[in-house]
N, C-alpha and C positions, 0 to 999 in steps of 0.2 A: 514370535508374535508379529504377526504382518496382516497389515490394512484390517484393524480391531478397533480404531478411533476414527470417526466424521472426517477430522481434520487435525493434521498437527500444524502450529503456529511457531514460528522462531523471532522473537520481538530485540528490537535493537533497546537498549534504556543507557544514555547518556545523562549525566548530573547538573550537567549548564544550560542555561537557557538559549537559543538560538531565534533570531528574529526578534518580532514581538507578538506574542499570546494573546486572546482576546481574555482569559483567564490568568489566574495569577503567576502575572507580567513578570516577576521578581523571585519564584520559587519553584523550578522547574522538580522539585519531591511532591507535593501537589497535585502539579499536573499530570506526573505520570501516576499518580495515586488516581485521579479524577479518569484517566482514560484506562485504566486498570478497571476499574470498576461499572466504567460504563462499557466497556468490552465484556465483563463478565453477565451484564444486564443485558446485553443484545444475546448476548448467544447460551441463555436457558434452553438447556434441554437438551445441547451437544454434547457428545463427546469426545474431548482434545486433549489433545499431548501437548504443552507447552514446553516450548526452550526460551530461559530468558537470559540474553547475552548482555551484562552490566559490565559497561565499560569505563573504567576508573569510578565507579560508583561507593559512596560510603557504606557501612554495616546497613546503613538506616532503608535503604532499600530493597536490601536481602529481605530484612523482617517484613517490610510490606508485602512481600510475595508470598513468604512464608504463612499470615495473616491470611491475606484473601484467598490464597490458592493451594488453603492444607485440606479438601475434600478434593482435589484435582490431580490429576499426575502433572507431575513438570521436572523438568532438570535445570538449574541454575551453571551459567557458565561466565567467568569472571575472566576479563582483560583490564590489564595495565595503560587505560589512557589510549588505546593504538589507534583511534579514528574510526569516522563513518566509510572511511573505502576495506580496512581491514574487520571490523563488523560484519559487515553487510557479505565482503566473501566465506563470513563462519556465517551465514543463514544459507547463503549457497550451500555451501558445503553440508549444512544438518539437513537442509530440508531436500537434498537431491539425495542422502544417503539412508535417513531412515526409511523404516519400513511398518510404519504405525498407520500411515493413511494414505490415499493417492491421491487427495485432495490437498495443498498445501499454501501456507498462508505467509505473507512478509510483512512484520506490525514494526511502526515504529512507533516512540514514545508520546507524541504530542499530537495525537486523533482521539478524538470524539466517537461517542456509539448511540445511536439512537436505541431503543431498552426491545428487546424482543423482536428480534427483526432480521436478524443475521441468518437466518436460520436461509430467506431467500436467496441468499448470495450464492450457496451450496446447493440447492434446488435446481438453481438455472444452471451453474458449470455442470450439475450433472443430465441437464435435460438433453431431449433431441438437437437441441440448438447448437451449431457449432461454436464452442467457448473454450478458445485456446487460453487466455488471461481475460478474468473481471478487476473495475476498480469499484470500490462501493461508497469514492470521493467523488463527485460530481463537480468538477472548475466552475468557476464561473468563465475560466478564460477561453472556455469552449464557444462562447457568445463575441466576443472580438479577436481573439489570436489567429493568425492567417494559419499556424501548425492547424489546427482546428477548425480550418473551414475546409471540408470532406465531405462527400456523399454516404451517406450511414444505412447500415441497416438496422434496424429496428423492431423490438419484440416486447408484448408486456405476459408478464410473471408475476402471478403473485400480486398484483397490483402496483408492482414496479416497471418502469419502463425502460428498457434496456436497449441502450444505441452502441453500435459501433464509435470508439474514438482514434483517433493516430498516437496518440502519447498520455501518459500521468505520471504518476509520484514513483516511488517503489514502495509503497504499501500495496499490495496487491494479492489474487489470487488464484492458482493455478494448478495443475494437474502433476504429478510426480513423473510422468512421463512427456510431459511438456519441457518439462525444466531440465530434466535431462537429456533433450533436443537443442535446446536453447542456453546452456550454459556457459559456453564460451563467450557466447553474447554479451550475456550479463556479464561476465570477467571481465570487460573491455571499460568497465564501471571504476574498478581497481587500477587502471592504467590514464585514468585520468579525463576519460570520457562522463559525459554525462545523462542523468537519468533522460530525457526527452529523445535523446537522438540516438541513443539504445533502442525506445519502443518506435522511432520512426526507422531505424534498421528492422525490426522484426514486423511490425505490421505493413511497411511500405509503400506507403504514403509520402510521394514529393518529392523522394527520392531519382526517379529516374528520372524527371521532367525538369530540363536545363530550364524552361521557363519559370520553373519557382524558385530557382536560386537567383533568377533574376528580378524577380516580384517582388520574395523575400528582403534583398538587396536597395532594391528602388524604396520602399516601404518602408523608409529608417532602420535598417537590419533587421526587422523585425520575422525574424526566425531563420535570417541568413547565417548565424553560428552557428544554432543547432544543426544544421542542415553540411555546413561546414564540416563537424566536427562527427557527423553521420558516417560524410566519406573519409575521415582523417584514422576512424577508429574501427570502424566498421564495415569498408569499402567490397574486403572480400565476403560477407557474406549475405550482400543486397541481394544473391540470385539462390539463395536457401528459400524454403517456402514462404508465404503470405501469412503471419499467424492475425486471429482474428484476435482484439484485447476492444472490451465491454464496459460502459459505467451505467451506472444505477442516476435513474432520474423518478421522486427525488434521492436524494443519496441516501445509503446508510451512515453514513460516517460523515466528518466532515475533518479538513486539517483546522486546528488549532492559529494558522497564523493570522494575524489580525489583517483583513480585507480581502481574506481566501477562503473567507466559508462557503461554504456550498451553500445556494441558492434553495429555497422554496421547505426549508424546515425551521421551528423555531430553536434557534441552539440554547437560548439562555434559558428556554422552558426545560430543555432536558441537563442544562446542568443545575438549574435549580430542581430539578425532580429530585437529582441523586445528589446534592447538599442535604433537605429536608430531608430521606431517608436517611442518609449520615448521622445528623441530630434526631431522628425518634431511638435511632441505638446507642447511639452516646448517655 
C-alpha cells in the first residue's frame, strides 16, 4: 500500500502541561482533546494515516483517540516518559519510513485548527510553488525578532498568503522525500540543538553573514544563541542546499501558548465553536 492517503500525520501527545495555555491552563487531557478535534474539523474530507506517539500517557488518552478516530486509520504507539528529544526522533523515523503518503506532517499536542481549512496547506506543498517545508503557525515574532527580519517571497493560495520565513516550531509540513534529504538535520534536535537554528541551517538565513552574529550580539543577544548554536550543531552542513520553509498568513493553526497566538484570527471564536458543538452531542 504506497502513497493511498493525502497525508500521514505523526503527533507527539505528552500528559503535562508546559508553559501557560490560553485554554485550560491546569488540564493538559483537554487540551489535547480540544486540538484533537479541532484538527479533525480542519481537515474534512482528507485522507490520513495517523501515528499517535503518547508518551507516559494514562489509559484515558488511548480512549480519546480510540473515540474520535474509530472511522479513521491510525496506529497508536506508547513510550515510557522518554522526552520531547526521544519522541520527536520516533516521528522522524515513522514519517521518513512509511509509505502511505509523500506528503507528511509533524503535530504536536497543544495547537489549535481553524475548522475546514487544512485542506490549503496540501494544495500549495503540492502546487507549482517551490515548497520544501510549510508552517500553518503564523509568530507573531515574525513582526520584531531580527531571526525574522528576511527578504520573503511571497504567494496567495486559496485566499491564503504565503511568505517565505527563516525559522518555526516543529509542527510542520513536508514532502517524504524532503525529509529524507534533511534528516540528519533534524537528528541534530536529539543531540541537543534547537528547533530555530535547525530551520536557520536548512533554509540559510544569517548564517553565513559574520555581520549578524554581530548585530544579533550588539542587540541584547537577541538571536546570537540561536545563531551560536546553528554553527555548534550544524556547521557541516550550511553548504547542503537552500530549502524553501513557508507560513500561512492568516494562519491555520495557531500554538496554544499564552501570548503566541497567531495574529489576525479570532481563537476563542473557534474554540468556542467546538465547545457548543461538544454540548449539542453531549
Amino acid at each position: 500500500m504506497e502513497n493511498v492517503f493525502d497525508l500521514s500525520v505523526a503527533w507527539r501527545i505528552y500528559p503535562k502541561v508546559s508553559k501557560t495555555p490560553i485554554f485550560f491552563s491546569n488540564d493538559k487531557y483537554k487540551i489535547v482533546e480540544l486540538s484533537l478535534q479541532s484538527f479533525i474539523n480542519s481537515t474534512n474530507g482528507l485522507k490520513i494515516k495517523y501515528y499517535f506517539i503518547l508518551d507516559g500517557c494514562p489509559e484515558k488518552y488511548r480512549e480519546l483517540i480510540k473515540n474520535l478516530f474509530k472511522d479513521f486509520n491510525y496506529e497508536i504507539l506508547e513510550t515510557n516518559s522518554v522526552g520531547n528529544l526521544k519522541t520527536f526522533e520516533l516521528q522522524l523515523d515513522i514519517l521518513s519510513n512509511q509509505n502511505f503518503s509523500e506528503i507528511v506532517y509533524f503535530a504536536e499536542d497543544d495547537y489549535l485548527y481553524q475548522p475546514h481549512i487544512f485542506y490549503k496547506s496540501l494544495n500549495f506543498i503540492k502546487s507549482k510553488n517551490k515548497v520544501d517545508f510549510l508552517t500553518c503557525y503564523h509568530h507573531k515574532e515574525t513582526t520584531y525578532h531580527l531571526i525574522h527580519h528576511i527578504k520573503r517571497k511571497k504567494v496567495t493560495s486559496d485566499e491564503i498568503n504565503w511568505q517565505t520565513d527563516a525559522s518555526t516550531c516543529l509542527t510542520f509540513m513536508t514532502k517524504k522525500s524532503v525529509l529524507n534529504e534533511t534528516k540528519r538535520i533534524f537528528l541534530t534536535y536529539t543531540k541537543g540543538n534547537n528547533d530555530c537554528s535547525i530551520w536557520l541551517t536548512l533554509t540559510k538565513f544569517h548564517i553565513y553573514n559574520p555581520l549578524k552574529y554581530f548585530q544579533f550580539w550588539k542587540n541584547n543577544n537577541n538571536g546570537y544563541d540561536i545563531l551560536k548554536m546553528s554553527v555548534k550543531y550544524g556547521f557541516k552542513y550550511f553548504f547542503t542546499r537552500k530549502y524553501l520553509l513557508w507560513t500561512s498568513v492568516p494562519a491555520i493553526c495557531t500554538h496554544l501558548e499564552k501570548g503566541h497566538e497567531s495574529p489576525y484570527v479570532d481563537w476563542n471564536e473557534v474554540y468556542h465553536n467546538i465547545q457548543n458543538r461538544n454540548n449539542e452531542y453531549n
